[in-house]
Structures are given as C-alpha cells and as structure tokens.
N, C-alpha and C positions, 0 to 999 in steps of 0.2 A: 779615506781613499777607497774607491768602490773596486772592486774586482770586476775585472776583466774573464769573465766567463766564456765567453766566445775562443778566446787565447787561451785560456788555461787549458780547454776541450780541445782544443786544435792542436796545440803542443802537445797532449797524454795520447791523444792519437796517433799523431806522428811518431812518438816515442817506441806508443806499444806497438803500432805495425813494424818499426825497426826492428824491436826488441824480436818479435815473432819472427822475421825473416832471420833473423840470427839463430835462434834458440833452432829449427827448423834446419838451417844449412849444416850447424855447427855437428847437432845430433841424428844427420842423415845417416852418416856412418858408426856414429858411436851405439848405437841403439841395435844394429845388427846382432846382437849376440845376446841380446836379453832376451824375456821370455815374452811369446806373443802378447802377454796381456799386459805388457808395461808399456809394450811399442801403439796397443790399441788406445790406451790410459792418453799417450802422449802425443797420437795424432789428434782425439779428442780435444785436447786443450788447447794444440797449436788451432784448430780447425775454429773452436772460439772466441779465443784470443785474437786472431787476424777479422773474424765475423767482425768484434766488438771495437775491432781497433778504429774501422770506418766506421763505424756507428759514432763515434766517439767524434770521428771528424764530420757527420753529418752534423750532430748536436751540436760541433762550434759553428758550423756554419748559419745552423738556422740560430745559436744563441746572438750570432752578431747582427742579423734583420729585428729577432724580436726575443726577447729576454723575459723570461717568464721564471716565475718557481718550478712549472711542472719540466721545463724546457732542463732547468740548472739543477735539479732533481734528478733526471733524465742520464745526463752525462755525469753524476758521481755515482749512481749504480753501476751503469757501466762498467768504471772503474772498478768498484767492490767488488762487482763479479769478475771480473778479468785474475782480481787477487784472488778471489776466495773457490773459485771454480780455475781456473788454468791455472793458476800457481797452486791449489792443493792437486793438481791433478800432475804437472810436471815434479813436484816430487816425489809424488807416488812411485814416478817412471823413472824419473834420473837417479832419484835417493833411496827409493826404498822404501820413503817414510810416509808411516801411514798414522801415525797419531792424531792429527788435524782431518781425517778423512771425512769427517760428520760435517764442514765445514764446506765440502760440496753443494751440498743440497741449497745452503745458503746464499752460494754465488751464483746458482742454476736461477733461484728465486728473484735475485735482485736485477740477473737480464733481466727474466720477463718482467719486472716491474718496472722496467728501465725502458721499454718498449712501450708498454701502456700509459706512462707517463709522457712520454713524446708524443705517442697520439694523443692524448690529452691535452698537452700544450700546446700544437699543431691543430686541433679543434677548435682552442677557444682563443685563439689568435685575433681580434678581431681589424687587421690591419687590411 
C-alpha cells in the first residue's frame, strides 16, 4: 500500500497549527510570572511552530500535484524541527527543562534543510 504523502503533510499541519493556537492561548496568561527569558524561549517556538505548520501544509499540497523525494523529504524535516526546535524550546519555558537543550540546533537545522529541499523539488519538477 503506498502512502499517502500529500495527507500525511496536510493532517501534521493542520494538527500542528491547532496544536500552536492552543499551546499560545492556553500559556497567554500562564507564562506572566516567569522570567523574561522563558516567555522569549516560548514566543520563539510558538513563532516556528505556527511558521512550519503552513509549511507543512504548503508541502501537502504541492506533494498531492507532484510527489517527489525531495518534496516527501521536505515535509518530514518539517516535522523533526517542529519536535526538536519548538518542543525543545517549549520545555525550556513551560518545564524548566533543559537537558535536551543541544537538541535545538538540530531542529534549527532540519528547517533549513526542509526549505532547501522544497526548492529542490519545486526545481526539478518537470511537470
């Protein structure tokens, strides 16, 4: 059975923009009384989190015209960054926890790789 890429991308989107409008509503007021750099840590994350989430639904929508590796490539960095950049960064802020914190740099990286692979596959599209 083949995967459905286009649908996977467009549901993880959809999810993670919910997700974002929530985490964002929820911690408008909770976050008042922490210390400035946990509320800067957590606007960060929501700010790429919401970035990546249409990102995520651009990549379903072009994976559903033309379906490529670099395209299906494209939309699972995405996601890795969304986990390893906004979710190491939201615990930073909500929890405190910083053990994972090396694990930034790696979701920073997998955006941009997630970007250059789109326009990669978005290049060599030949349709």
């Amino acid at each position: 059975m083949k995967l459905d890429h286009a649908r996977i991308f467009l549901v993880l989107g959809a999810v993670s923009a919910l997700t974002s409008v929530v985490l964002g509503a929820v911690t408008a007021h909770a976050l008042s009384g922490t210390p400035v750099g946990a509320q800067s840590w957590f606007q960060t994350a929501l700010q790429y989190h919401q970035f990546h989430a249409l990102g995520l639904l651009a990549v379903g929508l072009i994976a559903a015209r033309s379906i490529s590796g670099w395209i299906v490539a494209s939309g699972w960095l995405m996601a890795v960054g969304i986990v390893l950049f906004s979710g190491n960064l939201y615990l930073r802020s909500l929890a405190d926890f910083h053990v994972l914190h090396a694990a930034t740099p790696f979701g920073g990286g997998a955006f941009m790789l997630a970007w250059l692979a789109l326009a990669i596959g978005v290049a060599r599209d030949h349709r």
